[in-house]
C-alpha positions in Angstrom: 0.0 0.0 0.0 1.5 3.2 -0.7 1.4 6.3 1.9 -1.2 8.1 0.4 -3.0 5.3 1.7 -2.2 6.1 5.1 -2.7 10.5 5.4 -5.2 9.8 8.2 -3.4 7.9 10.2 -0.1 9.9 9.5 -2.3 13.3 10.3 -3.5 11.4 13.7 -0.3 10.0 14.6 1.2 13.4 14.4 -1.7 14.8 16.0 -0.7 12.5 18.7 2.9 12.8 18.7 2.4 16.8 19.2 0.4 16.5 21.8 2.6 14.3 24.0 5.1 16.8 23.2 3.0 19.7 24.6 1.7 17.0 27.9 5.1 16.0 28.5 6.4 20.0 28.7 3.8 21.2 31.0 4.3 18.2 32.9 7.9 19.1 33.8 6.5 22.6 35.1 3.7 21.4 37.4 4.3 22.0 40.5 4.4 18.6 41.8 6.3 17.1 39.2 7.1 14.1 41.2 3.5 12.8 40.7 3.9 13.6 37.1 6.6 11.1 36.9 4.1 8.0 34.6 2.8 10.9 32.5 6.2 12.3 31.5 7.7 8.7 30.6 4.9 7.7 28.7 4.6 11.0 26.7 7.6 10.5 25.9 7.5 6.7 24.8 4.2 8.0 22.9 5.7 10.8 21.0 8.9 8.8 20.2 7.1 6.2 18.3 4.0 7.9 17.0 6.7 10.3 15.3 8.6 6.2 14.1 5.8 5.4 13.1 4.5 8.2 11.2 8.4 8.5 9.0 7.7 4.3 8.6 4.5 4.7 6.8 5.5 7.7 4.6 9.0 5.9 3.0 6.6 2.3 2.4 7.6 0.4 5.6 7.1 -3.5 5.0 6.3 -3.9 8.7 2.8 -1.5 9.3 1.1 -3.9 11.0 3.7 -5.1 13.3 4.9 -1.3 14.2 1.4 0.2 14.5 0.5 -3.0 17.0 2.9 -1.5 19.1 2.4 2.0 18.8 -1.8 1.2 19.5 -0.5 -0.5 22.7 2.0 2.6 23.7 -0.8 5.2 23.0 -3.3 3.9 24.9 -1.2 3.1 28.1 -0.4 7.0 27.8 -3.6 8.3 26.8 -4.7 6.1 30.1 -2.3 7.7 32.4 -3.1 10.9 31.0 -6.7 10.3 31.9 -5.6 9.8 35.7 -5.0 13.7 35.7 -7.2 16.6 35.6 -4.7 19.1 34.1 -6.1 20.8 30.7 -2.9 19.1 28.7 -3.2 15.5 30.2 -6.9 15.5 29.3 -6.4 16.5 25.7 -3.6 14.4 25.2 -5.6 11.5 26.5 -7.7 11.6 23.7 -5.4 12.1 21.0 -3.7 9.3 22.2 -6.7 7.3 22.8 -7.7 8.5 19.1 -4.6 7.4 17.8 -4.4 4.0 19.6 -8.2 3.0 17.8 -6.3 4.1 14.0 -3.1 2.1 14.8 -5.4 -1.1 15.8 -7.4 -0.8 12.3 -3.5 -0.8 10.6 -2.4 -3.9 13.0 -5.9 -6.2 11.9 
């Protein structure tokens, strides 16, 4: 399949990858960052292989299914710790992440 096949799921997984960016900087500048510690280290995770997975798909990767398998399961243990806290940036990147986790699973079937 070429990657004009795959502009949505590009567009979400940098959708994604931009908004664990943006959680993982205001994380580092709450003021208990300590309790931030999960959210940073999966936002971090999260971006790192949404932003794989996104340069995979655009030179022709042989290996979508196996690399958006894992990325579904990296984004959605972030956008579930993100969900654990009620700051504006955790909650938004919760559901990109989320978002992103239900696009990588339709890549991975």
């Amino acid at each position: 399949m070429s990657n004009e096949n795959y502009q949505t799921v590009i567009q979400t997984l940098h959708e994604c990858m931009s908004a664990c960016n943006q959680c993982f900087d205001a994380c580092l500048k709450e003021e208990n960052v300590g309790m931030m510690v999960d959210c940073i280290r999966f936002d971090r995770e999260c971006a790192d292989m949404c932003g794989y997975l996104e340069q995979a798909l655009e030179r022709g990767t042989p290996f979508v299914a196996e690399l958006a398998g894992v990325c579904a399961e990296i984004c959605e243990k972030c956008g579930n710790e993100c969900k654990k806290h009620d700051h504006d940036h955790c909650q938004k990147c919760a559901e990109a992440c989320l978002k992103c986790a239900d696009e990588c699973r339709k890549l991975a079937a």
